[in-house]
BAVOPA-98018 format. One line per field, with one value per residue (C-alpha): residue number from 1; residue in one letter; x, y, z. Coordinates in pm, whole numbers, plus 50000, padded with zeros to 5 digits. Layout:
N
dogu = c(NUM,...)
dodo = c(a,...)
x = c(X,...)
y = c(Y,...)
z = c(Z,...)
% end
This chain:
376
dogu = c(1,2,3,4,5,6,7,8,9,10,11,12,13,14,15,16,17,18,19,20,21,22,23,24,25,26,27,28,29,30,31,32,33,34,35,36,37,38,39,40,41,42,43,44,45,46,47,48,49,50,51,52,53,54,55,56,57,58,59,60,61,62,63,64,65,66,67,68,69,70,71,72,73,74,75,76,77,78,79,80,81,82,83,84,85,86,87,88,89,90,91,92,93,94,95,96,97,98,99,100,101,102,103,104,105,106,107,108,109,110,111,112,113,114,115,116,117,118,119,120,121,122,123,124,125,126,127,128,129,130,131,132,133,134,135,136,137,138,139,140,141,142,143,144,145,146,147,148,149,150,151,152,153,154,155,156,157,158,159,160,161,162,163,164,165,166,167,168,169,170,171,172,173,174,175,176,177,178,179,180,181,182,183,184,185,186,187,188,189,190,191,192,193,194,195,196,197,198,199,200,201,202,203,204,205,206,207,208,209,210,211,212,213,214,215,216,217,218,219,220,221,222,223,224,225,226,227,228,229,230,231,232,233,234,235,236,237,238,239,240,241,242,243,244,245,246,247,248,249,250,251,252,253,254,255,256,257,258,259,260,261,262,263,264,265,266,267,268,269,270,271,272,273,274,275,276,277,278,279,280,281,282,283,284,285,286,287,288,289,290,291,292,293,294,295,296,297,298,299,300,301,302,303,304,305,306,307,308,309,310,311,312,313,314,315,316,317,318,319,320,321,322,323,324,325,326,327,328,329,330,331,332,333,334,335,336,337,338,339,340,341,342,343,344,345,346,347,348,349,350,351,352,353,354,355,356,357,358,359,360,361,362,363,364,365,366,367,368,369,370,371,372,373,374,375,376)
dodo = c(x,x,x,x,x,x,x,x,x,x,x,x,x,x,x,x,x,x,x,x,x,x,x,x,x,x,x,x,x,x,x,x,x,x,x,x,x,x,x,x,x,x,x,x,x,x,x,x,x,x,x,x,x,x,x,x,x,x,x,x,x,x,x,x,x,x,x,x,x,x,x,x,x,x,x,x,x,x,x,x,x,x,x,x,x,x,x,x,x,x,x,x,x,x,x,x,x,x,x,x,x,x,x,x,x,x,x,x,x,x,x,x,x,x,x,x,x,x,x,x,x,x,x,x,x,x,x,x,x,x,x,x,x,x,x,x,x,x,x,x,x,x,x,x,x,x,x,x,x,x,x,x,x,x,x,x,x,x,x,x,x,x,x,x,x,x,x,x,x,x,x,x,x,x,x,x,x,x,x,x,x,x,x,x,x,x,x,x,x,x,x,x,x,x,x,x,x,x,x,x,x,x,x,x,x,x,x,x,x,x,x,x,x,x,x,x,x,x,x,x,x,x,x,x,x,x,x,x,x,x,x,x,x,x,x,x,x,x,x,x,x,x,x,x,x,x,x,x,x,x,x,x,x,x,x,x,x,x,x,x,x,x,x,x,x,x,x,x,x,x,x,x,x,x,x,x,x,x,x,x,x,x,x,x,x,x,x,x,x,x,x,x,x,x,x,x,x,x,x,x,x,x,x,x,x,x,x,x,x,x,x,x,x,x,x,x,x,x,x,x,x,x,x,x,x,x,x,x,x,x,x,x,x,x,x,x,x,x,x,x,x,x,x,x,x,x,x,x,x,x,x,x,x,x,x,x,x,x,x,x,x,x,x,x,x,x,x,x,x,x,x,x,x,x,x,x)
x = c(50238,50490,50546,50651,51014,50935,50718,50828,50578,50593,50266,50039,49731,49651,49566,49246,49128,49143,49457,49593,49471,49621,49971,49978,49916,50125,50384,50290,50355,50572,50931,50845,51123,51068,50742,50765,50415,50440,50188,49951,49869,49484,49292,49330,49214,49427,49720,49718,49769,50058,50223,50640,50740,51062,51088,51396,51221,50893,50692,50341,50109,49861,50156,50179,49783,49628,49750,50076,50331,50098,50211,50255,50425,50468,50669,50737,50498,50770,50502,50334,50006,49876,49878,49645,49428,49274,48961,48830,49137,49147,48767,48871,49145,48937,48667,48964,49123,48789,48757,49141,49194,48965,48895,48837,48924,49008,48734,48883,48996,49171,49367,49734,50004,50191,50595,50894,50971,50606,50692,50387,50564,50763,50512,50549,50164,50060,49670,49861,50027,49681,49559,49847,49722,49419,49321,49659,49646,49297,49386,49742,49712,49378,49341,49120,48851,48854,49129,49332,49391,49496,49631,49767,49919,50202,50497,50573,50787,50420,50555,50254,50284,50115,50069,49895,49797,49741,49867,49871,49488,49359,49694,49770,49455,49466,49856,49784,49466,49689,49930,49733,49601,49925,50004,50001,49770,49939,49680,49371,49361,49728,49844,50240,50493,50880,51085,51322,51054,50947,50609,50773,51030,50720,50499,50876,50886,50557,50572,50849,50627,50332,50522,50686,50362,50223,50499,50415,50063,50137,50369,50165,49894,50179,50226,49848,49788,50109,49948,49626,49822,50032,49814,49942,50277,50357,50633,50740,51079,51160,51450,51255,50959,50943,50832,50754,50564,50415,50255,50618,50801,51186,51490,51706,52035,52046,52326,52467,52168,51892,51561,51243,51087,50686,50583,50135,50141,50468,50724,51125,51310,51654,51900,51848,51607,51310,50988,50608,50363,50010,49812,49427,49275,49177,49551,49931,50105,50505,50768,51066,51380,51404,51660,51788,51634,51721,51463,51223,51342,51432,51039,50815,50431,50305,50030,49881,49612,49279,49070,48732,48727,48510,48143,48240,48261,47985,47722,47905,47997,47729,47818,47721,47977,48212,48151,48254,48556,48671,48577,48834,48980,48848,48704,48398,48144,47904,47949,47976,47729,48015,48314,48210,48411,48728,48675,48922,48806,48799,49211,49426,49664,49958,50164,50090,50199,50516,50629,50552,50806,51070,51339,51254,51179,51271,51038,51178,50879,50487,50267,49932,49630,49437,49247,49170,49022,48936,48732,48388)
y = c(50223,50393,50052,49874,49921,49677,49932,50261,50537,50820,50958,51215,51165,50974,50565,50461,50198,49956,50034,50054,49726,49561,49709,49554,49234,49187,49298,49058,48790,48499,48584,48972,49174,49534,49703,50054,50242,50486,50828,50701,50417,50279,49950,49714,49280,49162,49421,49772,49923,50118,49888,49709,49414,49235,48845,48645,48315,48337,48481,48639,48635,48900,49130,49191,49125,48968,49212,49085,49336,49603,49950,50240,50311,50625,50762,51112,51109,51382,51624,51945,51879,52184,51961,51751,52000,52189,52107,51884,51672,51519,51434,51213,51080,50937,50746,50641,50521,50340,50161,50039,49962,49655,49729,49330,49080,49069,48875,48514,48570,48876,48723,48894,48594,48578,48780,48523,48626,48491,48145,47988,47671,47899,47879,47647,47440,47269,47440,47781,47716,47657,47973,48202,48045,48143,48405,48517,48589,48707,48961,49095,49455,49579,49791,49675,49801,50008,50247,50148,50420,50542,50927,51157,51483,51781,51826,52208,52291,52103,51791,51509,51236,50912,50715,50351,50228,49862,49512,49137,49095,48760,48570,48726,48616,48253,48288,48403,48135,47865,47930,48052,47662,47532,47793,47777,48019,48174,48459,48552,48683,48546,48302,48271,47973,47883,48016,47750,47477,47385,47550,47883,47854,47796,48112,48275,48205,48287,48679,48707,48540,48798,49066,49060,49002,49268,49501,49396,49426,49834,49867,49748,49940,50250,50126,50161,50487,50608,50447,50628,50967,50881,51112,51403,51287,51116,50895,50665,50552,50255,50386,50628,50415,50452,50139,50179,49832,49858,49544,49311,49110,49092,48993,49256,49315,49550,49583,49263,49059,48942,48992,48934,49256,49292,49559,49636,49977,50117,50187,50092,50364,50303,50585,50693,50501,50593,50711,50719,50866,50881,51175,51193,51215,51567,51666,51633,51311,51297,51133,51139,51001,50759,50842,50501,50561,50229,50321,50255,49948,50163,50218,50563,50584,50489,50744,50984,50751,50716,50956,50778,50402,50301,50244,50589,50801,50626,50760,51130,51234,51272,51301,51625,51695,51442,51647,51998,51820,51710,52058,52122,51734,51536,51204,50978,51179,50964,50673,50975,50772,50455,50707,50816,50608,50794,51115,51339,51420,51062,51090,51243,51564,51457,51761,51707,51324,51454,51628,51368,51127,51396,51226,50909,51077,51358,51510,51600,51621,51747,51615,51789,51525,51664,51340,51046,50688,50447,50128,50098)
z = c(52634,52831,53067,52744,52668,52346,52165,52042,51892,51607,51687,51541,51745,52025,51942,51951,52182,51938,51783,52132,52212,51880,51935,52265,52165,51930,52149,52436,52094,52142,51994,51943,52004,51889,51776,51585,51537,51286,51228,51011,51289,51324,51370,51143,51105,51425,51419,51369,51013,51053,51263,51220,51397,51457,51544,51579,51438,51417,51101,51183,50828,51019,51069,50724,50600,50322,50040,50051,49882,49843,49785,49557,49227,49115,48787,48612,48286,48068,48037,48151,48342,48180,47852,47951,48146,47850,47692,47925,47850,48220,48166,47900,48046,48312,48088,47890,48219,48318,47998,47964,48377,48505,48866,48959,48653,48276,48079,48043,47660,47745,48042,48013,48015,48425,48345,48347,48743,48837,48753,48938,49020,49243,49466,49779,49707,49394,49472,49520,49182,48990,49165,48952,48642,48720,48949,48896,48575,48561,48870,48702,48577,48784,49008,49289,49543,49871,49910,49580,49290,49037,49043,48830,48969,48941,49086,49190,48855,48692,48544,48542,48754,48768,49112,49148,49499,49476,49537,49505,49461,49546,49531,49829,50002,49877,49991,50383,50381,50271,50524,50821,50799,50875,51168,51540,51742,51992,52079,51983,51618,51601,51463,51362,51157,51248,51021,51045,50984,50648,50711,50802,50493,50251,50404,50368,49985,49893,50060,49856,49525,49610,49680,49288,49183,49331,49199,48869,48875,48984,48688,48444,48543,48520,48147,48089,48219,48049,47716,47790,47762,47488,47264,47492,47400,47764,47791,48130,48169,48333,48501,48636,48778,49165,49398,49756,49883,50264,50323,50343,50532,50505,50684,50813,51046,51343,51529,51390,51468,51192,51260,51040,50984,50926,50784,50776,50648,50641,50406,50406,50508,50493,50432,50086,49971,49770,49983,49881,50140,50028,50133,50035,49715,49782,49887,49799,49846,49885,49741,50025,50119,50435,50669,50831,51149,51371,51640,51413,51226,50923,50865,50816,50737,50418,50396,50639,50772,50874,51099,51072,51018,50676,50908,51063,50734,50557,50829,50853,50488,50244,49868,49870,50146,49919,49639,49811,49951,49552,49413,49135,49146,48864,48975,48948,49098,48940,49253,49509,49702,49770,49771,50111,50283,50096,50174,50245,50608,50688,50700,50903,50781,50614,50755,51089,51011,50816,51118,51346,51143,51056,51187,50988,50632,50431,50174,49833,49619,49720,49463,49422,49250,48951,48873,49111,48968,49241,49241,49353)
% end
């Protein structure tokens, strides 16, 4: 990528082909000014996980995916881990955790009511409106399938932790749907709206909708983990909940100039602000501080990325190898067989993807996990 002055690299390991391939598309895009690939980089549905993109005008719904506002949430739980560790406490913890989290939907009668900010007639589209009364609501507070989880780890003094990876659930598929009808394809796989058209303003509008929603949906599944271990006397703070969202789009100055800023997989890092890189569930995860790096738009990894795509790991680690990898993690070793794709060795090393973004992020906490719940 060396003969294109548009895209700039924070690399850890060499691209794959397809990643490769994505990145250069997009940059070829209509309207794409600057393209920042950060550590954790690999192929993705039409651009590359990993992956930030400026425009002048133009918005591009594939350059910042489906799960619109995803991220992770993490908070400080006031108590030593070694509380809960005793006496199969963590065991407990986890079947209390399965029982109190949904991983898809809530059953119709126990459908929590949308918060006062998710106002569905917000939304830009009468259908997308009756979709937050009802998927919406349905969706809010659960978890999710694939790589989305709940944690709970210690810091290096051994405070508990909590940390949710997860996002706007189906509202932010029905959003992208809705919109990618109304957009124009200028490539294969891409497909992008005016900004200053009504279209554009809508698709605008909505990111911002799913992206709330998608912060609340973490944070009340913080509240119910934190009510889980309430019997171990753990207490959250709101003040001291952290929110790092990776799949976003926002608009941003450089230089005096706005740009729109897609983000598929990366995290804000602008000076000072608050930093969540996801490691593996077999090792530590960070909580950092960006450091305003312009080269690359203000933006660091959000996790250390994969090694083997999902097909890949399925056919080369077995549960039992699954099971050696999680030795002394408690998890659901139960569905071993469809955690495969999860495994630890099917992601890169966070501290070879920490170094390769120093200059972008600054790590103030390690957190080691003690307990991982993921959907099946």
């Amino acid at each position: 990528m060396s003969d294109c002055p548009k895209v700039r690299t924070w690399l850890a390991e060499r691209l794959s082909p397809q990643a490769l391939r994505q990145v250069e598309q997009v940059a070829r895009a209509p309207d794409v000014k600057l393209v920042a690939v950060m550590p954790d980089a690999h192929a993705g549905e039409h651009v590359c996980n990993g992956c930030v993109v400026a425009t002048r005008q133009l918005a591009y719904p594939h350059a910042v995916g489906g799960d619109i506002g995803c991220g992770f949430t993490a908070a400080p739980l006031g108590i030593d881990a070694g509380e809960v560790q005793h006496s199969g406490g963590l065991e407990r913890v986890l079947r209390d955790l399965e029982r109190a989290i949904p991983i898809l939907k809530h059953p119709s009668r126990a459908r929590p009511a949308l918060p006062e900010a998710l106002e569905p007639s917000a939304l830009s589209d009468s259908a997308l409106s009756r979709a937050a009364m009802r998927e919406g609501t349905l969706q809010l507070a659960t978890l999710g399938r694939g790589n989305h989880f709940i944690e709970l780890l210690h810091d290096d003094r051994g405070e508990l932790w909590t940390l949710v990876h997860s996002g706007s659930r189906a509202m932010g598929q029905i959003i992208i749907a809705h919109h990618l009808r109304r957009a124009q394809a200028v490539a294969p796989g891409l497909s992008a709206l005016e900004t200053n058209e009504d279209s554009g303003r809508a698709y605008l509008a909505d990111v911002v909708w799913a992206t709330a929603y998608a912060r609340e949906n973490r944070v009340a599944i913080l509240r119910a983990v934190a009510g889980v271990l309430g019997n171990f006397g753990a207490a959250m703070a709101d003040s001291s909940i952290l929110d790092a969202p990776h799949n976003t789009l926002t608009r941003e100055v450089f230089d005096g100039v706005e740009y729109f800023v897609h983000r598929k997989g990366a995290n804000t890092a602008a000076r000072g602000s608050n930093v969540i890189v996801a490691g593996s569930s077999g090792t530590f995860s960070v909580i950092g501080e960006g450091l305003g790096c312009e080269d690359s738009l203000r933006s660091c990894s959000h996790g250390a990325g994969r090694r083997l795509s999902r097909t890949q790991a399925a056919q080369e680690v077995s549960p039992r190898e699954l099971h050696r990898e999680l030795r002394g993690l408690v998890w659901s070793s139960h569905l071993a067989s469809r955690l495969t794709t999860e495994a630890p060795s099917a992601y890169r090393d966070l501290r070879l993807v920490m170094e390769a973004q120093r200059d972008l992020v600054r790590t103030r906490l390690r957190l080691r996990p003690l307990l991982s719940f993921k959907g099946t």
